[in-house]
DSSP file (Angstrom, degrees, kcal/mol; ACC not computed):
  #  RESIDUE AA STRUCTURE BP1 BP2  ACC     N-H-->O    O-->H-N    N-H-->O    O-->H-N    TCO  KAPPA ALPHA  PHI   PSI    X-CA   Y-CA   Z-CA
    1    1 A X              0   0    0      0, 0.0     2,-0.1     0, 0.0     0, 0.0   0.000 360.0 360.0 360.0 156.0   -2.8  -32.9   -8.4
    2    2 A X        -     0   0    0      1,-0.1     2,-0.1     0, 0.0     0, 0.0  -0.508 360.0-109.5 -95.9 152.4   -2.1  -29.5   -7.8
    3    3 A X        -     0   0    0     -2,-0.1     2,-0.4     3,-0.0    -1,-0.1  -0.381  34.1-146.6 -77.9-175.2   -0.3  -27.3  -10.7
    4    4 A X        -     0   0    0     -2,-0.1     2,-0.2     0, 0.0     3,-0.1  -0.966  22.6 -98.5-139.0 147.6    3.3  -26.2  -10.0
    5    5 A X        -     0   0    0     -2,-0.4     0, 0.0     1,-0.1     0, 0.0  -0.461  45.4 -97.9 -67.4 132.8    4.9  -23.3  -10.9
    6    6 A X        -     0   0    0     -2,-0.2    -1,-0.1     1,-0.2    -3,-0.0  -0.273  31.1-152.8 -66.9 171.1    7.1  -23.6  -13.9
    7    7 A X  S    S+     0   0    0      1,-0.2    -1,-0.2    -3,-0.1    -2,-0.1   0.622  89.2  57.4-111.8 -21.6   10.8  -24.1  -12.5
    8    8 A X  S    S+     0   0    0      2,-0.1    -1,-0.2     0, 0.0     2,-0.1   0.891  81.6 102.3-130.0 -57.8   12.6  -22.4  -15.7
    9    9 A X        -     0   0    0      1,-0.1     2,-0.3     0, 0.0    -4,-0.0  -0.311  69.1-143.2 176.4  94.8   10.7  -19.4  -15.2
   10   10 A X        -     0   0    0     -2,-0.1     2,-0.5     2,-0.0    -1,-0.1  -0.530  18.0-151.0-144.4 112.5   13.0  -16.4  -13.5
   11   11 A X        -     0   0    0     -2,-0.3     2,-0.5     2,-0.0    -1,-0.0  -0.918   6.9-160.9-109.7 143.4   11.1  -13.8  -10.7
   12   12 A X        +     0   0    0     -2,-0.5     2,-0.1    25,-0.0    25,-0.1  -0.707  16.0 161.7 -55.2  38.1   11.7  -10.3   -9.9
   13   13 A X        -     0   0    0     -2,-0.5     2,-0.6    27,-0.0    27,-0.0  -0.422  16.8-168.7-117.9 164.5   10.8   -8.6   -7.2
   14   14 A X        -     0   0    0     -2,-0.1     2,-0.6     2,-0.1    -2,-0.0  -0.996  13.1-148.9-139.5 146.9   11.7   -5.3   -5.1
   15   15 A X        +     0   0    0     -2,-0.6     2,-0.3     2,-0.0    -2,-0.0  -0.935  26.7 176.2-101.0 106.0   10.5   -4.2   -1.6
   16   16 A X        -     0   0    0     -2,-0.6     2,-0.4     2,-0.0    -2,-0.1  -0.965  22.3-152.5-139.4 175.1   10.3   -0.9   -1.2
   17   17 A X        -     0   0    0     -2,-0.3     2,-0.5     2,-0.0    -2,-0.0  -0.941  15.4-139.0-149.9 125.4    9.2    1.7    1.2
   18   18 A X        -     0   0    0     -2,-0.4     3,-0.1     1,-0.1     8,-0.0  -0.830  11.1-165.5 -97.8 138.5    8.1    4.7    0.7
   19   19 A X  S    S+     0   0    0     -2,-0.5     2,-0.6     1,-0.2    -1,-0.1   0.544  83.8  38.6 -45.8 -39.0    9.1    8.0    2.8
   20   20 A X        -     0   0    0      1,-0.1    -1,-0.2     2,-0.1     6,-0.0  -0.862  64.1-154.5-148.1 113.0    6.2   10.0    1.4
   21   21 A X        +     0   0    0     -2,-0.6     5,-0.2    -3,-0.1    -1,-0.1   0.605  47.4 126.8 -67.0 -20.6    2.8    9.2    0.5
   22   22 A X     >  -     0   0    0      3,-0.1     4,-2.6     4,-0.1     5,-0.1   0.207  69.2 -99.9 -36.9 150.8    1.8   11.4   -1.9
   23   23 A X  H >> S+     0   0    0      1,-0.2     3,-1.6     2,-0.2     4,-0.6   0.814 118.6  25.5 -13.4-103.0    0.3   11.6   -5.5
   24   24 A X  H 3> S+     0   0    0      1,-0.3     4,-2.1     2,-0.2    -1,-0.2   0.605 114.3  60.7 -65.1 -20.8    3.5   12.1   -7.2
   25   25 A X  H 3> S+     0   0    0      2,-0.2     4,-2.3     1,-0.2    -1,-0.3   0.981 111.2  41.2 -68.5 -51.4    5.6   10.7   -5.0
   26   26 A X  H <X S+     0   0    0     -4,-2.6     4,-1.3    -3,-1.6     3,-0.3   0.911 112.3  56.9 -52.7 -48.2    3.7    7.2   -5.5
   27   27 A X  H  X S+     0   0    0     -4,-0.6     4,-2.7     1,-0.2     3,-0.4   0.850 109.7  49.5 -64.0 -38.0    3.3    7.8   -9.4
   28   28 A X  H  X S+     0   0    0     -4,-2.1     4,-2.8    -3,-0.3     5,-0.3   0.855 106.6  47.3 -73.1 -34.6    7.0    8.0   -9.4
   29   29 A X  H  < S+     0   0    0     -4,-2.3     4,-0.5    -3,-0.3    -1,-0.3   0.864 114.7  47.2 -67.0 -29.3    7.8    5.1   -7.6
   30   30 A X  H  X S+     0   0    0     -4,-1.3     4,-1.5    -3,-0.4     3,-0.4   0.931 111.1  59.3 -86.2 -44.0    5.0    3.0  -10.2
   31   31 A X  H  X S+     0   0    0     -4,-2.7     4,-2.2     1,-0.3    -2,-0.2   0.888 111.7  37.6 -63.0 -49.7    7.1    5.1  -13.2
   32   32 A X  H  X S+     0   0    0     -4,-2.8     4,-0.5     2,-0.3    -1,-0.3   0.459 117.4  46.8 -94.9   4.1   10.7    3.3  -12.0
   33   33 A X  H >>>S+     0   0    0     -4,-0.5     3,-3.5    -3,-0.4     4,-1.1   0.753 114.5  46.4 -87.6 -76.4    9.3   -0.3  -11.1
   34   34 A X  H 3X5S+     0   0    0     -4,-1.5     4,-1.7     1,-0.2    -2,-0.3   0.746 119.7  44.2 -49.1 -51.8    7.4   -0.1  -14.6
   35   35 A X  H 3<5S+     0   0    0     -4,-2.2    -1,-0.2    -5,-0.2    -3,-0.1   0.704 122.0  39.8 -48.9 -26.4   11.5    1.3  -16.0
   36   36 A X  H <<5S+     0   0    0     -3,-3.5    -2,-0.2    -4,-0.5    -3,-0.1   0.965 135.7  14.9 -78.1 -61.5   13.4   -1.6  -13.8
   37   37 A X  H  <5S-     0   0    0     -4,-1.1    -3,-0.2    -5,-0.2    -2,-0.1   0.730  84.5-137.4-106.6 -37.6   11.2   -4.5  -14.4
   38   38 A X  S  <<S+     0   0    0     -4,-1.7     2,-0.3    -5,-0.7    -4,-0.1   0.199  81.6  33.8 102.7 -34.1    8.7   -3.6  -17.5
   39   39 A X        -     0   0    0     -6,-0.1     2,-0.4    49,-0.0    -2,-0.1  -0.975  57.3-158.5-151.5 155.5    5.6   -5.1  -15.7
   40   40 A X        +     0   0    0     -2,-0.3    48,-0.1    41,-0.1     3,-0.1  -0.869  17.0 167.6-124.0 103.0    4.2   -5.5  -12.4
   41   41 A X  S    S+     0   0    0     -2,-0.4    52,-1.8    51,-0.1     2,-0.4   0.487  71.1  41.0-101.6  11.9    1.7   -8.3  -12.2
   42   42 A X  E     +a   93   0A   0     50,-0.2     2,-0.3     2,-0.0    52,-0.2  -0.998  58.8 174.3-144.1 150.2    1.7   -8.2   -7.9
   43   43 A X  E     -a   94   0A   0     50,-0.6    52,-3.3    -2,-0.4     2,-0.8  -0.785  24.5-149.6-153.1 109.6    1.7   -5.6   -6.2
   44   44 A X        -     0   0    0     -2,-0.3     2,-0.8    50,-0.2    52,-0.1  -0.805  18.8-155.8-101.3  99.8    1.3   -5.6   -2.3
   45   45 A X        +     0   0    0     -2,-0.8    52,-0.8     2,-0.0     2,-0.5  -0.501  24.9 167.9 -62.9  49.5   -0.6   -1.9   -1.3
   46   46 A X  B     +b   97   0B   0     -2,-0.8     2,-0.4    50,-0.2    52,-0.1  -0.766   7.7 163.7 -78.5 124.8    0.4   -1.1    2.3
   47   47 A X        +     0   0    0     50,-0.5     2,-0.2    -2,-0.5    27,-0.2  -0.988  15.9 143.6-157.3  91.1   -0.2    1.6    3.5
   48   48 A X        +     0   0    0     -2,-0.4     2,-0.2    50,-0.1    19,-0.0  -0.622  19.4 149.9 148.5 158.8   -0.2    2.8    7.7
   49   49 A X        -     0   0    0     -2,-0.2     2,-0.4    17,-0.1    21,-0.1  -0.863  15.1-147.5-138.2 172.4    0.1    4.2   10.5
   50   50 A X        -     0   0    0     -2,-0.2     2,-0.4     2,-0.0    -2,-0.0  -0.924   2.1-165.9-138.8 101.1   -1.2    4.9   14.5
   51   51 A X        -     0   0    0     -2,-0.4     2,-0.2    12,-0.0     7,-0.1  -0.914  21.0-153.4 -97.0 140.5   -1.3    7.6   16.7
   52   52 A X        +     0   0    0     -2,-0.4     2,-0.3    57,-0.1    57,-0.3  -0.678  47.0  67.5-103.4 164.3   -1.9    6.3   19.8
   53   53 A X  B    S-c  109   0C   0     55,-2.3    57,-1.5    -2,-0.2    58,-0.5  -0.909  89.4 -31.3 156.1-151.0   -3.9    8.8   22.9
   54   54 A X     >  -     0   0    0     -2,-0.3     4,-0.8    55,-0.2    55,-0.0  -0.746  48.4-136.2 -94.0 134.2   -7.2   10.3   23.4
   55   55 A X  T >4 S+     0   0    0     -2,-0.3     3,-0.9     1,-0.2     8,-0.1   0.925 108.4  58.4 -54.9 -38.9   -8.9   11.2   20.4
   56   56 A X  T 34 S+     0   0    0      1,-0.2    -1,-0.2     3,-0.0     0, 0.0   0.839 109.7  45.5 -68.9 -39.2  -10.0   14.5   22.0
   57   57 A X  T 34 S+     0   0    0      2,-0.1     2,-0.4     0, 0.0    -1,-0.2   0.501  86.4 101.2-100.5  12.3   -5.9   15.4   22.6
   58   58 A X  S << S-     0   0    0     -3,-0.9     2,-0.6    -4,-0.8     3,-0.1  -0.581  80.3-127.6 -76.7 118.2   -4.6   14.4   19.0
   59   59 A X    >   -     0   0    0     -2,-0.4     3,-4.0     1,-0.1     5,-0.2  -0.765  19.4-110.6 -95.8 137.5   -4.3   17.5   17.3
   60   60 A X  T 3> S+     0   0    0     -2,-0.6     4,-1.6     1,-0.4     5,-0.4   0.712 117.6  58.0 -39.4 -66.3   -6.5   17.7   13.4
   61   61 A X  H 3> S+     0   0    0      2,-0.2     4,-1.2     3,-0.1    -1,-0.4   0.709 110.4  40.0 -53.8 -12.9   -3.0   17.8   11.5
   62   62 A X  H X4 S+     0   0    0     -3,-4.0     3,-6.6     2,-0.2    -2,-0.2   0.943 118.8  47.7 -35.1 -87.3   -1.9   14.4   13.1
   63   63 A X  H 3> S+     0   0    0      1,-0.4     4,-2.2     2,-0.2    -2,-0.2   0.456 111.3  53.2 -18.2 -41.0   -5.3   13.4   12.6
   64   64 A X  H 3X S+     0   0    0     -4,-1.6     4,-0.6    -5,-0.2    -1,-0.4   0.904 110.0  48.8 -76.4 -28.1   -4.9   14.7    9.1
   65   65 A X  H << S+     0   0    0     -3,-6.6    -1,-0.2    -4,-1.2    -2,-0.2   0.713  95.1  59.1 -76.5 -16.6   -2.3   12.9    8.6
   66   66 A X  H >>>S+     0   0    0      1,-0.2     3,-2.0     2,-0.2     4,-0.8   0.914 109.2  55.1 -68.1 -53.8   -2.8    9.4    9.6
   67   67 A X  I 3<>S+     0   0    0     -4,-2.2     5,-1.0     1,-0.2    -1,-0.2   0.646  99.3  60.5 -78.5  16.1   -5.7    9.5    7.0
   68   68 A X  I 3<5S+     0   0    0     -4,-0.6    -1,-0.2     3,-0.1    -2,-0.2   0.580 119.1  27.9 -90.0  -8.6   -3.3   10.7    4.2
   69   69 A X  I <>5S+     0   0    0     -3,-2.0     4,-1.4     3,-0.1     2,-0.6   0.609 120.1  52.5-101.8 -90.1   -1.3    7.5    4.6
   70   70 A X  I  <5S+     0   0    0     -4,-0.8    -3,-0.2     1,-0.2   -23,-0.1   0.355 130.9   7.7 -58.6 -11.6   -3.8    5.3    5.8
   71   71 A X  I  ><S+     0   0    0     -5,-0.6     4,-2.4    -2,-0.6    -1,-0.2   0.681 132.0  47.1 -98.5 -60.6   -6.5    6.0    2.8
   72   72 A X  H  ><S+     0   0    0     -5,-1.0     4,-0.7     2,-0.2    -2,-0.2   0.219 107.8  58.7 -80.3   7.1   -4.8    8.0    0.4
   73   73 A X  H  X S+     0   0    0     -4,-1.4     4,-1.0     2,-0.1     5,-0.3   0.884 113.7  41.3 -74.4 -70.4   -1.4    5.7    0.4
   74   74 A X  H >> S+     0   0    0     -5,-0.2     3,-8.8     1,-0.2     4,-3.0   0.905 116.1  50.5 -45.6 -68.8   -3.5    3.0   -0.6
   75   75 A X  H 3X S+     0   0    0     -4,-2.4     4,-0.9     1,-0.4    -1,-0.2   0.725 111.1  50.5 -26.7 -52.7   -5.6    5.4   -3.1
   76   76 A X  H 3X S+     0   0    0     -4,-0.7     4,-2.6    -3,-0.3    -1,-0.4   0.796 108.3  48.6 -61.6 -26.9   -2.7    6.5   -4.6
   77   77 A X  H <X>S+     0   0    0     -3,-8.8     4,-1.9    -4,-1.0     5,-0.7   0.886 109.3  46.8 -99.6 -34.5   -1.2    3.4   -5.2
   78   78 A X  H >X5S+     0   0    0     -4,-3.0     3,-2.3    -5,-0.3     4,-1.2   0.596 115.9  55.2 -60.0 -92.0   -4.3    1.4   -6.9
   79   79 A X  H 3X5S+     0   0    0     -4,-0.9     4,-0.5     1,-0.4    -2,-0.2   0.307 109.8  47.3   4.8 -58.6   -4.4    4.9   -9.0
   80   80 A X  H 3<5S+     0   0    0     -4,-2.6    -1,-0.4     1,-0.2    -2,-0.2   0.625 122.7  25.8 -80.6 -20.1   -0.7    4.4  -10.0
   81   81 A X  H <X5S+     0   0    0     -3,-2.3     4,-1.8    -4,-1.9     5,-0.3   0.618 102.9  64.4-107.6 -16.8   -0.7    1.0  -11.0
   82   82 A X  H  X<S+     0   0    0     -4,-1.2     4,-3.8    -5,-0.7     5,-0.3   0.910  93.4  56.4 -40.2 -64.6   -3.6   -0.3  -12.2
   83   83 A X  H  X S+     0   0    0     -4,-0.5     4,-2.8     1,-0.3    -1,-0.2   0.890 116.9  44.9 -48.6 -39.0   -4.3    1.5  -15.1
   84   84 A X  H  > S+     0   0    0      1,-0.2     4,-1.5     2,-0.2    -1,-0.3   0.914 111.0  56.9 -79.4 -32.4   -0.5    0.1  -16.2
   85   85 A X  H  X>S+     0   0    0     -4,-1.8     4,-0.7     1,-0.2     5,-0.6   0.971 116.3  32.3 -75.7 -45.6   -1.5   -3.3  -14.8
   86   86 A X  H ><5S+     0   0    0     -4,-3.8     3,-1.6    -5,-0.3    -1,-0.2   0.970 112.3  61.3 -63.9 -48.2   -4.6   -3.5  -17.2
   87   87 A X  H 3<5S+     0   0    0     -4,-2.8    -1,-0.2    -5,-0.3    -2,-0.2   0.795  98.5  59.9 -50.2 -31.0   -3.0   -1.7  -19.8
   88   88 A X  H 3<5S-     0   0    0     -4,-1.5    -1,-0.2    -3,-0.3    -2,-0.2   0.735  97.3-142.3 -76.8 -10.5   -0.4   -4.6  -19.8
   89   89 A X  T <<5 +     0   0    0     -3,-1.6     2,-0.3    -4,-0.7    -3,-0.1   0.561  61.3  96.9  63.9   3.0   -3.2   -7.5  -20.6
   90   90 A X  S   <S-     0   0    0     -5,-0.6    -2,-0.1     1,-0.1    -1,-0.0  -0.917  87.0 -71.8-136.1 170.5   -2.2  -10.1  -18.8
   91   91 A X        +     0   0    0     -2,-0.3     2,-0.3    -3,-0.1    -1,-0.1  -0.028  59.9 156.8-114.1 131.8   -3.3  -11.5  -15.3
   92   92 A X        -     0   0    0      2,-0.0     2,-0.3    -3,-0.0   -50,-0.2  -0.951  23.5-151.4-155.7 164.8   -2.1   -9.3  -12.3
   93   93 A X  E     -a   42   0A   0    -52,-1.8   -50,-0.6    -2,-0.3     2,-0.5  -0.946   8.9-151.8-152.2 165.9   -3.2   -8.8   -9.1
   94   94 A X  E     -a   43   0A   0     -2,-0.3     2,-0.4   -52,-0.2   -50,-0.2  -0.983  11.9-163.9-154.8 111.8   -3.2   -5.9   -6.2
   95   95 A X        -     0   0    0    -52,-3.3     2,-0.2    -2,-0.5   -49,-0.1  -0.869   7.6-162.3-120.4  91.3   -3.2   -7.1   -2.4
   96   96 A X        -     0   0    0     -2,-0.4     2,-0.3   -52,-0.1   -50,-0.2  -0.471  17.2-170.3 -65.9 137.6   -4.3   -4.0    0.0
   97   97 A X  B     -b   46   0B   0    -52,-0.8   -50,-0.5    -2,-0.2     2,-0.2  -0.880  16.5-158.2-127.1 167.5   -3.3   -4.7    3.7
   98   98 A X        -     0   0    0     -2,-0.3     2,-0.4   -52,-0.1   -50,-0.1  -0.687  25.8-109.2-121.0 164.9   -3.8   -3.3    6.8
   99   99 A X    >   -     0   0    0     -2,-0.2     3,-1.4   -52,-0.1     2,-0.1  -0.987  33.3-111.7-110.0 148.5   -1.9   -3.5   10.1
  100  100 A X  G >  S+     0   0    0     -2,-0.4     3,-1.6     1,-0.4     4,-0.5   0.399 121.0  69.4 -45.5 -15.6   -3.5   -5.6   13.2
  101  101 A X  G 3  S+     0   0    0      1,-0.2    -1,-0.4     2,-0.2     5,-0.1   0.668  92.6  61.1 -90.1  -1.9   -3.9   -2.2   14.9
  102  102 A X  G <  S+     0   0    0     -3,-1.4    -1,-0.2     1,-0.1    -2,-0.2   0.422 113.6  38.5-110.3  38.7   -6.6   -1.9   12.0
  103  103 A X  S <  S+     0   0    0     -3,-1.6     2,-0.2     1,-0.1    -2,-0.2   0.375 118.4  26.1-134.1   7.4   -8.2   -4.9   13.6
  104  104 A X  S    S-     0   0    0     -4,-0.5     2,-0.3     9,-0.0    -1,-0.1  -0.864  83.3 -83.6-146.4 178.6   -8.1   -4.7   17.1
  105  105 A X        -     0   0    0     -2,-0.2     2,-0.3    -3,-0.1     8,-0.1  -0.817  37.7-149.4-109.4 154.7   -7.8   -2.1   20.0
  106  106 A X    >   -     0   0    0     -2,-0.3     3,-3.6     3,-0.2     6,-0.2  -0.906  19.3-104.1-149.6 121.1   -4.9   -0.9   20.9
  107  107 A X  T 3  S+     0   0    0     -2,-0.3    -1,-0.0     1,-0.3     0, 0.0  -0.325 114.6  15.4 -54.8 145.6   -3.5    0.3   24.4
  108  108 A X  T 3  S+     0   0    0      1,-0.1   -55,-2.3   -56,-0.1     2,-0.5   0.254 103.0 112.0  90.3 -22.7   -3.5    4.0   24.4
  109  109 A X  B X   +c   53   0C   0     -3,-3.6     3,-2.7   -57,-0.3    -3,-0.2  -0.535  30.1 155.4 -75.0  42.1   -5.8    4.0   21.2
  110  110 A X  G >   +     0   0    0    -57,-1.5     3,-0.9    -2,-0.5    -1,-0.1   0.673  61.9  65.3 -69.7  -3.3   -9.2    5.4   22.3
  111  111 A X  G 3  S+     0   0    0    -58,-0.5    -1,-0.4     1,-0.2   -57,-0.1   0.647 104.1  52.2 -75.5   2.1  -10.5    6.6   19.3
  112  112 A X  G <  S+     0   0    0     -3,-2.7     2,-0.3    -6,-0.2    -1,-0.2   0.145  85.9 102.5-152.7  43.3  -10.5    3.6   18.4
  113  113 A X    <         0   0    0     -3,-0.9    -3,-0.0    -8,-0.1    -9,-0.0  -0.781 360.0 360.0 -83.6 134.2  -12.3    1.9   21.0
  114  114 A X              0   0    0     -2,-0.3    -1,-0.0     0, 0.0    -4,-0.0   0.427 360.0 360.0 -75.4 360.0  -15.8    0.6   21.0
């Protein structure tokens, strides 16, 4: 038999979406979940976005920018919670995702065509 989750047992959660990927901006967001809640033992790290064209007509700051979400979102956010997740001692977990466009081609997408 499978276990079951105990029933008496009261969960928490918030969704939220950040505006701005940045360092601090992410550490701040990990500072008031760890002030609401006290612990975070899940944490789901998404983190992107797509400009679609020709690579050749995407100009570098786009370019720069896609990979400041789409790496450094994530980066930031294992960075910002982890250390508290570990620090906390007890079993937690961190699920990074991607979105389908970073698993398939995508009309209008040639960079990121084979």
């Amino acid at each position: 038999s499978q276990p079951q989750p105990p029933t008496n047992r009261k969960i928490r959660f918030a969704l939220v979406g950040c505006g701005r990927i940045s360092k601090n901006h992410i550490e701040a967001l990990a500072k008031h979940a760890y002030s609401v809640f006290e612990q975070v033992d899940l944490l789901f790290n998404n983190a992107g976005v797509l400009i679609g064209g020709k690579s050749w007509d995407i100009p570098a700051d786009k370019w720069a920018w896609q990979l400041q979400v789409n790496v450094l979102g994530v980066v930031h956010g294992i960075a910002s919670f982890v250390p508290r997740m570990i620090a906390a001692g007890r079993p937690a977990r961190v699920i990074n995702t991607g979105s389908m466009a970073s698993f398939s081609r995508q009309l209008r997408c040639e960079h990121w065509r084979r």
